[in-house]
LUMTI-941291 format. One record per residue (C-alpha): x, y, z. Coordinates in steps of 0.25 Angstrom, whole numbers, padded with zeros to 4 digits, always signed. Layout:
XYZ ...
This chain:
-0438+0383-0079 -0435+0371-0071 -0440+0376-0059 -0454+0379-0066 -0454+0364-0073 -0452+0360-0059 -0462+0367-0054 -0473+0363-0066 -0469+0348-0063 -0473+0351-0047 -0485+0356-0051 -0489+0344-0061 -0487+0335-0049 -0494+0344-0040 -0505+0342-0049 -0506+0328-0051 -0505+0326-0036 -0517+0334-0034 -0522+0327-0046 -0523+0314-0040 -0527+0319-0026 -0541+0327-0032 -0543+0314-0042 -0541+0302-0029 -0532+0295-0042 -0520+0297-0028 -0524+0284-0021 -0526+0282-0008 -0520+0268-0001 -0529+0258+0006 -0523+0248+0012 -0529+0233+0014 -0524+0226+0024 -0519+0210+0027 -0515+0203+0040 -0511+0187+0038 -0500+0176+0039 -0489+0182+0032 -0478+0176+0040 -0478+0162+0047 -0485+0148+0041 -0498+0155+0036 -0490+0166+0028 -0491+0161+0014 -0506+0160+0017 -0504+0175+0019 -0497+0179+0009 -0506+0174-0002 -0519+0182+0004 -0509+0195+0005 -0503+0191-0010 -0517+0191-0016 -0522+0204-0008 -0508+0211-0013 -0511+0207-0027 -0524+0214-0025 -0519+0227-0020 -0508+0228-0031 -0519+0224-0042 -0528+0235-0036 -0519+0246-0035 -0513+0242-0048 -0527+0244-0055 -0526+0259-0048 -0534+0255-0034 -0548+0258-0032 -0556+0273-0033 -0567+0277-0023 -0572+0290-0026 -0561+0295-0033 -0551+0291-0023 -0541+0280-0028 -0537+0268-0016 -0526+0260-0020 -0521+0249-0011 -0510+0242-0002 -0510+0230+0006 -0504+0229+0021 -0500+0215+0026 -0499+0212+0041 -0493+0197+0046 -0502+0192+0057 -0497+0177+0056 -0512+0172+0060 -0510+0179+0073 -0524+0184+0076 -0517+0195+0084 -0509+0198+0074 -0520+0199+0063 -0528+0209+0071 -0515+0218+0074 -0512+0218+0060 -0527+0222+0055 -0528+0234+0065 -0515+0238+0060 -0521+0236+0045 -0533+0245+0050 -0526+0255+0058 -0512+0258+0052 -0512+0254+0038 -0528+0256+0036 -0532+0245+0030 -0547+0241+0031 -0547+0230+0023 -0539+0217+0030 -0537+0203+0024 -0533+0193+0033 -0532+0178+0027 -0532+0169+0041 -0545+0167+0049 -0538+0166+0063 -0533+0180+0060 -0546+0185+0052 -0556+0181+0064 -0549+0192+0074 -0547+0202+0064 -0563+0200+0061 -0565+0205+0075 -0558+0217+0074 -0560+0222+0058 -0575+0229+0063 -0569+0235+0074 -0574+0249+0073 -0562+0260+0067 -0555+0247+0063 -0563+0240+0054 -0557+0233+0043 -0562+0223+0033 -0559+0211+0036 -0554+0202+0022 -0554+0186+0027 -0546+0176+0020 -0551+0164+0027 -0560+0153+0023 -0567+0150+0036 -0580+0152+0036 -0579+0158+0051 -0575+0170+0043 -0590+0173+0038 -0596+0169+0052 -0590+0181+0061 -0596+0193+0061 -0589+0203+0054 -0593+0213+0044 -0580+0216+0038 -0575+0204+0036 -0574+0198+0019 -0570+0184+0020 -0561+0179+0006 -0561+0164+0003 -0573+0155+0001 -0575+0148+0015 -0567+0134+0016 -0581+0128+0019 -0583+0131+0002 -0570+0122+0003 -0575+0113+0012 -0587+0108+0004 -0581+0108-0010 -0567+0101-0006 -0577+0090+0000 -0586+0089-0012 -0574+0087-0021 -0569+0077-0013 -0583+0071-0012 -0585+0070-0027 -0569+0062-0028 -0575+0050-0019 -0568+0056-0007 -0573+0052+0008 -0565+0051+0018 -0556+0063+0022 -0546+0064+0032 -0541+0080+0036 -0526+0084+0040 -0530+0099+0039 -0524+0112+0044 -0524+0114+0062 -0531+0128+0065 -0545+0134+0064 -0545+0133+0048 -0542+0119+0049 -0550+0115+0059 -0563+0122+0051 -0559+0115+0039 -0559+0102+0044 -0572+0104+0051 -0578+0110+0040 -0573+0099+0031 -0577+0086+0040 -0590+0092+0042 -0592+0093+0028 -0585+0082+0022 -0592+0073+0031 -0607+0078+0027 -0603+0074+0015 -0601+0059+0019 -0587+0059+0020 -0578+0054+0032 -0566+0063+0039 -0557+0051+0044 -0547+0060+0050 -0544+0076+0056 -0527+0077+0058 -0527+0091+0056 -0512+0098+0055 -0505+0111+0059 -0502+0114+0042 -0495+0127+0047 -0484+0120+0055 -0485+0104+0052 -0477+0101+0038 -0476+0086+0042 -0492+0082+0040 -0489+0067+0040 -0496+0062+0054 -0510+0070+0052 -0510+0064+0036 -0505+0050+0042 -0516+0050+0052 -0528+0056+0041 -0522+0043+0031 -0522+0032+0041 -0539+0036+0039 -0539+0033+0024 -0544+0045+0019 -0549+0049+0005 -0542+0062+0006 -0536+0075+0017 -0542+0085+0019 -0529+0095+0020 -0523+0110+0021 -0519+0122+0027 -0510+0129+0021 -0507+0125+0007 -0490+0122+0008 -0493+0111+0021 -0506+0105+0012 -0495+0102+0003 -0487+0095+0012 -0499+0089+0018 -0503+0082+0004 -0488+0080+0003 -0488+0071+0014 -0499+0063+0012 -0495+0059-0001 -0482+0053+0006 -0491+0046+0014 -0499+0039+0004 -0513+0046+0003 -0517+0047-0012 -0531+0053-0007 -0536+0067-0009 -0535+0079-0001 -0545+0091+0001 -0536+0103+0004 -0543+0113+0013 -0544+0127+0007 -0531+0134+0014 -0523+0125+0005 -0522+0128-0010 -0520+0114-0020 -0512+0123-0030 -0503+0130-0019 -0501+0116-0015 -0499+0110-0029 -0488+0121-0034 -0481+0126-0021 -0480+0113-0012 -0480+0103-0023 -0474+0110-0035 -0485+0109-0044 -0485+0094-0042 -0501+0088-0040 -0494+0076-0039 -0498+0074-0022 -0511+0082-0025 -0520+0073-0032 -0536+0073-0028 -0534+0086-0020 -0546+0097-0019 -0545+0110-0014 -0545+0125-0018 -0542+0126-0033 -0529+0130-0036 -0530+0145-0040 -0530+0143-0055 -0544+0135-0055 -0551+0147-0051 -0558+0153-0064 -0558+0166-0063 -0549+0174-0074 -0540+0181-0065 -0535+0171-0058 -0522+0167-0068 -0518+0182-0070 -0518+0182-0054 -0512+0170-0051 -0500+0175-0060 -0498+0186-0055 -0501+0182-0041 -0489+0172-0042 -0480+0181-0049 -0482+0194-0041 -0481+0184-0026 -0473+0172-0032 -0482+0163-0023 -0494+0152-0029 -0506+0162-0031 -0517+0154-0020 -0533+0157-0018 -0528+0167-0006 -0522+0177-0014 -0533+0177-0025 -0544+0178-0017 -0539+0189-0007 -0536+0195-0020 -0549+0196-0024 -0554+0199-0010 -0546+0212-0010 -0551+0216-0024 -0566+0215-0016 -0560+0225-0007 -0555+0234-0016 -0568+0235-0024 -0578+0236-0013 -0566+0246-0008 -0574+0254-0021 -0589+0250-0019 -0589+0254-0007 -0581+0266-0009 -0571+0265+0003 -0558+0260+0007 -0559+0262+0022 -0572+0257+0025 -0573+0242+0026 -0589+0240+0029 -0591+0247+0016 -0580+0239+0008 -0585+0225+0013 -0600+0229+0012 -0597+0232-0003 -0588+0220-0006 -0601+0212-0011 -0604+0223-0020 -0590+0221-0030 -0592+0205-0030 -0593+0197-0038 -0577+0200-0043 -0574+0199-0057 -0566+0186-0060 -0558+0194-0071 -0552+0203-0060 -0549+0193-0048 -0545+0178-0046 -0556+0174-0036 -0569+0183-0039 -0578+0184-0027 -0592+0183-0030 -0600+0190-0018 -0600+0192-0005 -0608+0186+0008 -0604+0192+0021 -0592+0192+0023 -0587+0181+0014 -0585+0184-0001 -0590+0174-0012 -0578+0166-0020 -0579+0153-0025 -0572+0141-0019 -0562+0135-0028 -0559+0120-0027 -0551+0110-0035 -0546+0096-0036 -0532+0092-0040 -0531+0078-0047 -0522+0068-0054 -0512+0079-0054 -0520+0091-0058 -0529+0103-0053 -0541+0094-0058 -0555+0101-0054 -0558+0114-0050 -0572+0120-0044 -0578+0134-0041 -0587+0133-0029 -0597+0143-0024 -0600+0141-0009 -0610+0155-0007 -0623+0152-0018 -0635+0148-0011 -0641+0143-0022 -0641+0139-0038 -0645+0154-0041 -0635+0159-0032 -0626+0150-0038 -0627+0153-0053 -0624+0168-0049 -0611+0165-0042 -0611+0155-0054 -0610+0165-0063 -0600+0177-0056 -0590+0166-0053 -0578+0164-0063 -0581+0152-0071 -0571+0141-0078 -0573+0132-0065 -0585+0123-0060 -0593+0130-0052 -0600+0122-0038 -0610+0126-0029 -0606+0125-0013 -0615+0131-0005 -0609+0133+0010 -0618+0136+0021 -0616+0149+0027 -0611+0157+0014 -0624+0154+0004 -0629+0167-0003 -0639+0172-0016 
């Protein structure tokens, strides 16, 4: 009698196995790959863009993965360190590609994004190419499987500049992160802030990566009687950087450039405190952004890593979520022409579902709106929604209306990125 209840369990078993093989509900695992700074002075940078693409997988999978034609995908995430070593970036992505599988590859730094662009439409090797970088160098290569994720700092440009325009500001002095993101930045901004009217008195840029004492470059941008810094790299030196002003006795503004975040700033380096970051503009802090997902998110996000949520995390987040839908309109996994060709086909996203909605596509860069705000007399004050790809008022009420509202919406059309 046991032997044959035994035997009737085997079989059950054998049955549900077999089940699940002829219905595809046994899923099969793709993986999506990520190569960035996870060690070394750019790993916290890192670590939020892998957090908020984990957070992605694990919602995903948890909602039972994705189905194409009765085959069920879930998903899992394969992280590589390259440092910012170029070298190291492209080893890490044909290992991605070759051993783990992966055809879809985020990667966060543009030193490290641009070799990896040369090598991700390799025939046999290609791989989609996922860009967390602001520059707009990005969307002037040549690459058909590249998707680029954050607006570009040129949307920062303009609107940090025409904030500090309306205040009465003139006169800027800049004491901004060494390296190629610097030095665009700075360019980008004199050219700009100087069309305007408005004077640069001084350039002393520093190395935020390896400097903590900031006092020579801010003492030298001082003696030139600006009416604020334009500052930033990463967001903890920033901190240290408006620290160290304030000891110095500048009571003017700052414009932070986009890789440092006011509200990391406000509650990691200062504890909360506002009190040194009076009449500062920069990306709002992640709470201003209107969409509805954004407080269940952040939650979660904070609990689940115990690290402050950042733009990074939402908007590879979201990113990802692209992928996995257009994984489904295209009906493939393995075939990354035919997943970014249908990636315009799933936007806009739905603010309900994600923390930053993209609304479209052009290219290879996808549609989001610049977020910027303005802390004063001691509080997050002013926050603005801009759209940067519109071309013209038609163009405009139509993003108008797919973007989430609850914030002031304003027209910033950048050269280059306009479209109907």
């Amino acid at each position: 009698m046991k032997r044959m209840k035994r035997f009737s369990l085997s079989m059950v078993l054998a049955l549900v196995t077999l089940a699940f093989f002829c219905t595809g509900a046994w899923a099969e695992q793709v993986t999506i790959g990520f190569t960035g700074p996870l060690s070394g002075p750019g790993s916290g940078y890192g670590r939020d863009n892998l957090n908020g693409l984990k957070m992605a997988v694990q919602d995903v999978n948890e909602q039972g993965g994705i189905t194409i034609d009765g085959t069920n995908y879930t998903f899992e995430m394969q992280s590589y360190d390259d440092m910012i070593d170029p070298s190291a970036a492209v080893n890490n992505a044909r290992r991605l590609r070759s051993r783990e599988g992966a055809r879809v590859i985020f990667n966060p730094v543009f030193n490290t994004i641009a070799p990896l662009m040369e090598i991700n439409e390799q025939k046999g090797s290609e791989f989609l190419m996922m860009a967390y970088s602001s520059t707009p160098k990005i969307d002037e290569l040549d690459n058909d499987l590249t998707a680029s994720i954050p607006p570009p700092f040129t949307a920062y440009v303009k609107a940090f500049s025409d904030i500090a325009w309306e205040k009465g500001w003139r006169k800027a002095a800049m004491v901004v992160t060494l390296g190629a993101y610097g030095d665009e930045w700075r360019e980008a901004f004199r050219h700009h802030w100087e069309s305007l009217g408005g004077e640069v008195t001084a350039d002393k840029p520093a190395n935020y990566y390896t400097e903590t004492d900031f006092s020579s470059q801010i003492s030298a941008a001082l003696a030139t009687d600006p009416d604020f810094l334009l500052i930033g790299g990463p967001s903890e030196p920033t901190g240290l950087v408006i620290e160290q002003a304030r000891n110095l006795g500048f009571e003017g503004g700052f414009i932070l450039v986009d890789q440092a975040k006011m509200d990391y700033i406000a509650d990691v380096v200062f504890d909360g405190d506002l009190s040194l970051m009076n009449n500062v503009i920069g990306i709002a802090q992640v709470l201003d952004v209107p969409s509805p997902a954004v407080k269940d998110f952040n939650k979660r996000y904070e609990e689940q890593f115990e690290v402050h949520n950042t733009f990074e995390a939402m908007l590879n987040y979201s990113a990802l979520n692209i992928v996995f839908d257009a994984m489904e309109e295209a009906g493939t996994v393995t075939d990354p022409a035919a997943i970014k060709a249908a990636m315009s086909k799933v936007l806009p996203q739905n603010a309900e579902n994600v923390p930053t909605p993209y609304l479209g596509m052009l290219e290879t860069k996808l549609l989001v709106p610049a977020t910027a705000g303005v802390i004063e007399d001691g509080e997050y004050a002013k926050a603005y929604q801009y759209l940067w790809w519109p071309e013209d008022e038609e163009a405009l009420e139509k993003y108008k209306e797919m973007a989430p509202s609850g914030i002031e919406n304003r027209w910033l059309p950048l050269d280059g990125y306009t479209t109907d």
